[in-house]
Backbone and ligand atoms as CSV (ligand in chain L), in Angstrom:
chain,resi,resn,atom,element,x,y,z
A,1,UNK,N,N,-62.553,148.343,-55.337
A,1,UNK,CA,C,-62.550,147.072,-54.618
A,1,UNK,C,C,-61.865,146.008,-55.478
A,2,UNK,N,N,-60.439,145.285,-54.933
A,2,UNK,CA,C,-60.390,144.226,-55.559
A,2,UNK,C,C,-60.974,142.978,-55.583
A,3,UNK,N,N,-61.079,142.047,-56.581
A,3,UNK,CA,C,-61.903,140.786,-56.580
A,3,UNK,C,C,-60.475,140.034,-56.259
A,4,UNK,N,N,-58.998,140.000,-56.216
A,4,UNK,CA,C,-57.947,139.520,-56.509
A,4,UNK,C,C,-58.057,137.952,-55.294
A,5,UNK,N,N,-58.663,138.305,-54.239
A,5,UNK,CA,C,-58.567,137.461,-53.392
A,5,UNK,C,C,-59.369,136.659,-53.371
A,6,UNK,N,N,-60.358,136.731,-54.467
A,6,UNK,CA,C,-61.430,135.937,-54.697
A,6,UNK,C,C,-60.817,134.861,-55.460
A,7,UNK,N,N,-60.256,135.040,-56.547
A,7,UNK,CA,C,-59.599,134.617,-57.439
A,7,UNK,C,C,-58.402,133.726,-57.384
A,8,UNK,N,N,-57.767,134.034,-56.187
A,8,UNK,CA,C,-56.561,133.075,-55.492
A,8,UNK,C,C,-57.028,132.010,-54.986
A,9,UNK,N,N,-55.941,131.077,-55.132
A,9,UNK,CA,C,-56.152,129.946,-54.074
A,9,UNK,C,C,-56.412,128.621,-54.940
A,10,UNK,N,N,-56.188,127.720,-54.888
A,10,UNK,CA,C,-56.632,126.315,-55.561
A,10,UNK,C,C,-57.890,126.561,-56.222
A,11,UNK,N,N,-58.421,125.845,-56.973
A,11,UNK,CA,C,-59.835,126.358,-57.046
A,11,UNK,C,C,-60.063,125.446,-58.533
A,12,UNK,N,N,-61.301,125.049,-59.069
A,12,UNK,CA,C,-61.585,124.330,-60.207
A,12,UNK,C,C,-62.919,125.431,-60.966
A,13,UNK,N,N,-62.892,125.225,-62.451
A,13,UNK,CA,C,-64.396,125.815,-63.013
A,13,UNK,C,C,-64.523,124.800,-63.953
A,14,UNK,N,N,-66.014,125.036,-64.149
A,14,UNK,CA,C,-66.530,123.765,-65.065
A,14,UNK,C,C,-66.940,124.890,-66.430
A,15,UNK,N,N,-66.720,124.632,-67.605
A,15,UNK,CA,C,-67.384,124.930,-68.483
A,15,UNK,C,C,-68.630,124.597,-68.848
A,16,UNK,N,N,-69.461,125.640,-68.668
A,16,UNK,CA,C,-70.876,124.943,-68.837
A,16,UNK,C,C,-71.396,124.903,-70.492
A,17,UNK,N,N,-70.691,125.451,-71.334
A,17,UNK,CA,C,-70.512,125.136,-72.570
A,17,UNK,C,C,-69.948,123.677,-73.077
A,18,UNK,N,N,-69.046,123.274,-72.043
A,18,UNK,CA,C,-68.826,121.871,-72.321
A,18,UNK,C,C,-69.355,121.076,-71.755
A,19,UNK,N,N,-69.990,120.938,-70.122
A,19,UNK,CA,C,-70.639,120.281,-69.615
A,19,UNK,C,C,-71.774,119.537,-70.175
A,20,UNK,N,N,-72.076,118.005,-69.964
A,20,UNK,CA,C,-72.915,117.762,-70.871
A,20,UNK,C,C,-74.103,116.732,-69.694
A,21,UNK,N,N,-73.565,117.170,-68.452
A,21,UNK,CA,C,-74.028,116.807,-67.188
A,21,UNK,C,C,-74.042,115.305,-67.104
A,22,UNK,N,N,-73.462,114.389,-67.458
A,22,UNK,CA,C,-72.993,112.677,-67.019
A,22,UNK,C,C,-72.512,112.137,-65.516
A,23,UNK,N,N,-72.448,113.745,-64.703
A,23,UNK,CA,C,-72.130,113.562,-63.563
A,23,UNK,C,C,-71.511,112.294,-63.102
A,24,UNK,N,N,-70.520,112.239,-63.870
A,24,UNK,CA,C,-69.256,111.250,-63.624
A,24,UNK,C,C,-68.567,112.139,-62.817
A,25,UNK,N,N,-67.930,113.612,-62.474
A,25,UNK,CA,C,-67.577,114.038,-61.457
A,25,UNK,C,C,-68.066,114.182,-60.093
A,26,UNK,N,N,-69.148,114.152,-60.215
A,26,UNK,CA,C,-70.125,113.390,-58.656
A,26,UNK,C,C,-69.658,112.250,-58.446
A,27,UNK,N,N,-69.575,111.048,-59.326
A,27,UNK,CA,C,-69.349,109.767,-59.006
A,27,UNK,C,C,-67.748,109.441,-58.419
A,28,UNK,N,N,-67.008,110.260,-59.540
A,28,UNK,CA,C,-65.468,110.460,-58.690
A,28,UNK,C,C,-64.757,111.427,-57.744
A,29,UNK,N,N,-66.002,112.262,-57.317
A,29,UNK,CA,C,-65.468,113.588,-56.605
A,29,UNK,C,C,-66.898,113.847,-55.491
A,30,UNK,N,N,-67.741,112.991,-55.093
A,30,UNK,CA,C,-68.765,113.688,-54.514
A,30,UNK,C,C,-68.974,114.758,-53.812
A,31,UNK,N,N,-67.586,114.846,-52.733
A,31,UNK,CA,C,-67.402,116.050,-52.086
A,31,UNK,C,C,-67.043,117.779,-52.597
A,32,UNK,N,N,-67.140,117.097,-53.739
A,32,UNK,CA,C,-66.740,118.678,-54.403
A,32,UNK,C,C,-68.163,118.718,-55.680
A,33,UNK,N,N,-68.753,117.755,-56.439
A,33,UNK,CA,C,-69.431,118.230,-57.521
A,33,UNK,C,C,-71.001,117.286,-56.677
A,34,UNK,N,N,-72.152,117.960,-57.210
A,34,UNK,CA,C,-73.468,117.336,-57.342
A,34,UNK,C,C,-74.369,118.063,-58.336
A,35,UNK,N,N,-74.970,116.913,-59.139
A,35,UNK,CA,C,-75.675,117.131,-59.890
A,35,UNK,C,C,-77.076,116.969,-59.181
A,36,UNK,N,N,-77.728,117.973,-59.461
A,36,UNK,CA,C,-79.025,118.171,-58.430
A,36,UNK,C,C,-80.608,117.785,-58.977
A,37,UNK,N,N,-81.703,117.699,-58.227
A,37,UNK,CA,C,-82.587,117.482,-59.451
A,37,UNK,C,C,-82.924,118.069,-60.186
A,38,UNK,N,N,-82.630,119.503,-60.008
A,38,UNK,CA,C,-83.000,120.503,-61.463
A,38,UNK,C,C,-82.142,120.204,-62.136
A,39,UNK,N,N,-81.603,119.223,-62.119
A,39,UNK,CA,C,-80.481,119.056,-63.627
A,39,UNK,C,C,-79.186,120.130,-63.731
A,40,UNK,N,N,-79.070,120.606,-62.343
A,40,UNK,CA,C,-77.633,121.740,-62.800
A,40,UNK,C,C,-76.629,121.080,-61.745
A,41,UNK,N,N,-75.451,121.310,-62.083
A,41,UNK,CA,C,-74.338,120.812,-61.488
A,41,UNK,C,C,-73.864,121.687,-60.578
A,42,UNK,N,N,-73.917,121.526,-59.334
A,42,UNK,CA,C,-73.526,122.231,-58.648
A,42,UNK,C,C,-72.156,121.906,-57.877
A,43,UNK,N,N,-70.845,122.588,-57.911
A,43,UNK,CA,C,-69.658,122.376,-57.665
A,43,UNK,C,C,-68.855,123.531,-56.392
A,44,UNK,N,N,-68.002,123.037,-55.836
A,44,UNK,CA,C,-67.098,123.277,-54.942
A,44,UNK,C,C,-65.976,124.374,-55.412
A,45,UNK,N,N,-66.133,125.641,-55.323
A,45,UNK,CA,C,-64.819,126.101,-56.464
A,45,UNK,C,C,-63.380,125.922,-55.963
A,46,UNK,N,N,-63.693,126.476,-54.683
A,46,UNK,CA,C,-62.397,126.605,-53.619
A,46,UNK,C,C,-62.012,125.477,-53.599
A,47,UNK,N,N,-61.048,125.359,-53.192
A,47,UNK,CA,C,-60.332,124.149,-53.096
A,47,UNK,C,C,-59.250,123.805,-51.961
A,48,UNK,N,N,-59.773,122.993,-51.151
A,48,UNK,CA,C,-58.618,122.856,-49.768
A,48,UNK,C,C,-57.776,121.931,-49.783
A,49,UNK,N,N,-56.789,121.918,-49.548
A,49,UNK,CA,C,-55.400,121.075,-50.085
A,49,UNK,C,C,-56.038,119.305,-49.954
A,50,UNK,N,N,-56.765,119.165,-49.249
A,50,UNK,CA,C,-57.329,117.647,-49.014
A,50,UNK,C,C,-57.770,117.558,-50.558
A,51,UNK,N,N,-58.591,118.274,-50.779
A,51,UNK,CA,C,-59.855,118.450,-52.158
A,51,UNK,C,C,-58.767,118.142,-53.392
A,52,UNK,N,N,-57.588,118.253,-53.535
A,52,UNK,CA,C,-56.519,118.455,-54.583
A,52,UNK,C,C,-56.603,116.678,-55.471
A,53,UNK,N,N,-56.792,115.871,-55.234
A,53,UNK,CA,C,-56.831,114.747,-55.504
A,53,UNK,C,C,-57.906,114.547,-56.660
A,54,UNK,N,N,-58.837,114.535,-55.469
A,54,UNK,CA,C,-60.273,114.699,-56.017
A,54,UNK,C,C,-60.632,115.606,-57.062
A,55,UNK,N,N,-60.710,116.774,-57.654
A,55,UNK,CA,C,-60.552,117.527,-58.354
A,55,UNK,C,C,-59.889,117.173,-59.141
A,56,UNK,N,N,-58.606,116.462,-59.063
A,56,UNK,CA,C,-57.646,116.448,-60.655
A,56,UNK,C,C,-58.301,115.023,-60.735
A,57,UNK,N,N,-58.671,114.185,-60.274
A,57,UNK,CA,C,-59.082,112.911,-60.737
A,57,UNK,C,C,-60.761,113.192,-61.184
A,58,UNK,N,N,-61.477,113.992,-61.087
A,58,UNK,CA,C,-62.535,114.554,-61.550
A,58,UNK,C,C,-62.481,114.943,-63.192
A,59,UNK,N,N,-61.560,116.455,-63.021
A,59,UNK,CA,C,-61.111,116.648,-64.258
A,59,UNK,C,C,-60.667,115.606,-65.149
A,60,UNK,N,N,-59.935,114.381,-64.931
A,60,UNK,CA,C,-58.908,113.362,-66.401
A,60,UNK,C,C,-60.020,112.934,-66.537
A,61,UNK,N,N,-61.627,112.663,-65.451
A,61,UNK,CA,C,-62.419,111.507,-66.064
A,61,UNK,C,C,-63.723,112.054,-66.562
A,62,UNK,N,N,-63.763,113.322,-66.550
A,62,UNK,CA,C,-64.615,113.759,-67.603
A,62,UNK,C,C,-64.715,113.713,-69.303
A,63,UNK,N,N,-65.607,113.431,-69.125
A,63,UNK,CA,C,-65.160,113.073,-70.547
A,63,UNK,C,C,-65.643,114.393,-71.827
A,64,UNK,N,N,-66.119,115.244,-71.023
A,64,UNK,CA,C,-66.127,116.716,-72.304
A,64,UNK,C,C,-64.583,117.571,-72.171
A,65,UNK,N,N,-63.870,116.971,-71.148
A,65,UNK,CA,C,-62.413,117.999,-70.113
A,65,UNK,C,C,-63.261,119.455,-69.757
A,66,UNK,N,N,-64.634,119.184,-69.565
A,66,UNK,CA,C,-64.933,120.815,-69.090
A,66,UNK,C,C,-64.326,120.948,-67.792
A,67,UNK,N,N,-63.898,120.532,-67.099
A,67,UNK,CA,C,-63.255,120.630,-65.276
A,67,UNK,C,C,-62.289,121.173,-65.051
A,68,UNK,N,N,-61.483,122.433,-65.128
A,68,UNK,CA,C,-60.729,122.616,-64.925
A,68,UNK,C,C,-59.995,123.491,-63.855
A,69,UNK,N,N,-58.922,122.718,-63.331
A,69,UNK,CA,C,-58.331,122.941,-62.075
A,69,UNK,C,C,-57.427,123.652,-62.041
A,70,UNK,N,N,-57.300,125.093,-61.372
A,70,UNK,CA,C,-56.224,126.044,-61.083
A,70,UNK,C,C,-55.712,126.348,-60.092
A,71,UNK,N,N,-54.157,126.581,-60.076
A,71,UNK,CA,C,-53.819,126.765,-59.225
A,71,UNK,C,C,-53.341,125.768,-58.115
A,72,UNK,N,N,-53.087,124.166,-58.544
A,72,UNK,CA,C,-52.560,123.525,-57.453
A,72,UNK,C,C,-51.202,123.451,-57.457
A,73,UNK,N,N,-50.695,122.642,-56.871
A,73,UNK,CA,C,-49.326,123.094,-56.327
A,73,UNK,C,C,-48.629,122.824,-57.438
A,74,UNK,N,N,-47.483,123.549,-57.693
A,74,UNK,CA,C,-46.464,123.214,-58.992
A,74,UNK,C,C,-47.013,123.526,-60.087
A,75,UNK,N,N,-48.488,123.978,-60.044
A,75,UNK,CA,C,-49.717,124.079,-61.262
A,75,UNK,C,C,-49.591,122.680,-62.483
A,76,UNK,N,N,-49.429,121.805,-61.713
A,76,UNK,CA,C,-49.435,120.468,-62.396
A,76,UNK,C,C,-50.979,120.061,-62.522
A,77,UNK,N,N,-51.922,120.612,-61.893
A,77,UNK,CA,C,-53.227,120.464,-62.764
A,77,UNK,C,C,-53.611,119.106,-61.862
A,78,UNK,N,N,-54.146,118.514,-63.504
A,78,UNK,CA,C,-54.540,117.356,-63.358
A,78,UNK,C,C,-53.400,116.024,-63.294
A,79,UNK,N,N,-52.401,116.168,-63.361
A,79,UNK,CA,C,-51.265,115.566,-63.807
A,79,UNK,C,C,-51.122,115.154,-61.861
A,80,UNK,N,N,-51.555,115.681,-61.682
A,80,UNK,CA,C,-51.244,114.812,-59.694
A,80,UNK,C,C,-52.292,113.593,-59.516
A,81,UNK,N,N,-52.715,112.978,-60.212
A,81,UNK,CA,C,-53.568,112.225,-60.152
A,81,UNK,C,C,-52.733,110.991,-61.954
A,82,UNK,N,N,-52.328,111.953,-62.115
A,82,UNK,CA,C,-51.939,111.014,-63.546
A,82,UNK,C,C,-51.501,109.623,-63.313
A,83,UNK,N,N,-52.129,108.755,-63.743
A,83,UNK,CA,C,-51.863,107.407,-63.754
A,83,UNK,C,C,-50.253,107.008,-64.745
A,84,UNK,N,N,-49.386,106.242,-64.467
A,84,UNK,CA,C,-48.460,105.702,-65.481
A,84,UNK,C,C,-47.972,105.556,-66.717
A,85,UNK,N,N,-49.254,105.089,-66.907
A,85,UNK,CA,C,-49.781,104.586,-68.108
A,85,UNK,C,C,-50.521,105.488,-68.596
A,86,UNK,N,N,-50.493,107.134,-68.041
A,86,UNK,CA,C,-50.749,108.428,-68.709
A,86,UNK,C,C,-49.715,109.248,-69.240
A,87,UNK,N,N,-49.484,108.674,-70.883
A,87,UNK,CA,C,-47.875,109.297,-71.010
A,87,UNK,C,C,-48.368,111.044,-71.478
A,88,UNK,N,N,-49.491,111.401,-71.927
A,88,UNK,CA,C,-49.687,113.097,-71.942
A,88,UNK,C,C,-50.974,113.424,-71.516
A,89,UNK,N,N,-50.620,114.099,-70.379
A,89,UNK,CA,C,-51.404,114.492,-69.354
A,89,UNK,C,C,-52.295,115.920,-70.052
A,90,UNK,N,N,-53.711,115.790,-69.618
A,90,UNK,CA,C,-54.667,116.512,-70.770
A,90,UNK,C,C,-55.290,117.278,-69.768
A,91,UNK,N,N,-55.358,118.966,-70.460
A,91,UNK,CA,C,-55.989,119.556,-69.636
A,91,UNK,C,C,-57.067,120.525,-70.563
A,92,UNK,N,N,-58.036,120.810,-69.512
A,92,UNK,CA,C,-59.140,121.277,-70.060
A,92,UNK,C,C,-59.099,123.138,-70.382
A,93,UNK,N,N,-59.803,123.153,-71.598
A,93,UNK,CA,C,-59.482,124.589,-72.129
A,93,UNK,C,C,-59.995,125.553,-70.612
A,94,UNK,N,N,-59.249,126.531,-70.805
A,94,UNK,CA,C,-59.320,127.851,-70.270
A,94,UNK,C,C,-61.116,128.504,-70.529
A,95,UNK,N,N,-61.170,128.741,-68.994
A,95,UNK,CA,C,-63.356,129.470,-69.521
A,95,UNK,C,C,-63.176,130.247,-70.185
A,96,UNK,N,N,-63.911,130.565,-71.341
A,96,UNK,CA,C,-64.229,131.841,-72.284
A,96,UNK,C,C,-63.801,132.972,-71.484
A,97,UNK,N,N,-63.250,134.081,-71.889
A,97,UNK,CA,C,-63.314,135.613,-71.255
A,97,UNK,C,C,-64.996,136.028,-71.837
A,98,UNK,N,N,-65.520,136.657,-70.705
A,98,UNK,CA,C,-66.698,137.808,-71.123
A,98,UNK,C,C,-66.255,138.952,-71.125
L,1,SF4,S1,S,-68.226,114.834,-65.717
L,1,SF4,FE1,FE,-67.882,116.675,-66.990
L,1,SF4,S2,S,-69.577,116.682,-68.430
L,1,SF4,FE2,FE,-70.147,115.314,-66.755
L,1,SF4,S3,S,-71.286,116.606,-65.301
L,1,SF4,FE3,FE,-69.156,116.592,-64.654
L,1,SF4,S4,S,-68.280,118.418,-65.628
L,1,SF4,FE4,FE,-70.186,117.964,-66.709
């Protein structure tokens, strides 16, 4: 069985090694992240071309860069949201392999 199609498609992961739960991506992304009352962050992985905004403006304003967004168009990341006055556009490490 492949997982391959699981794996396609826009999509964001949070490092929960970096996460430090400030749920500032709730505050700039509600539709995709919530921090719940058990204290775990619960997030949107998929990603539908609307969601593309939201997600890269999630990711620049975290402030551990655990958010990271794959797979949007041009694979410009977070850089579709980059402000002007963002002369190097910062992206968040790759999840650990298990
Ligand atoms: S903003 Fe970053 S550190 Fe804060 S809850 Fe979201 S992913 Fe975690």
């Amino acid at each position: 069985m492949s997982f391959e199609r699981f794996r396609s498609g826009p999509r964001i992961s949070v490092d929960n090694d970096r996460c430090e739960l400030y749920a500032i991506c709730q505050a700039e992304a509600p539709e995709l992240f919530e921090l719940g009352p058990d204290g775990r962050l619960r997030y949107r992985r998929r990603l539908a071309e609307r969601d593309y905004q939201a997600a890269a403006a999630a990711a620049r304003c975290c402030p551990t860069q655990a958010i990271s967004p794959r797979g949007l168009p041009g694979d410009r990341g977070i850089e579709l949201t980059g402000k002007p006055e963002d002369s190097a556009p910062r992206r968040a490490e790759p999840p650990r392999q298990r």
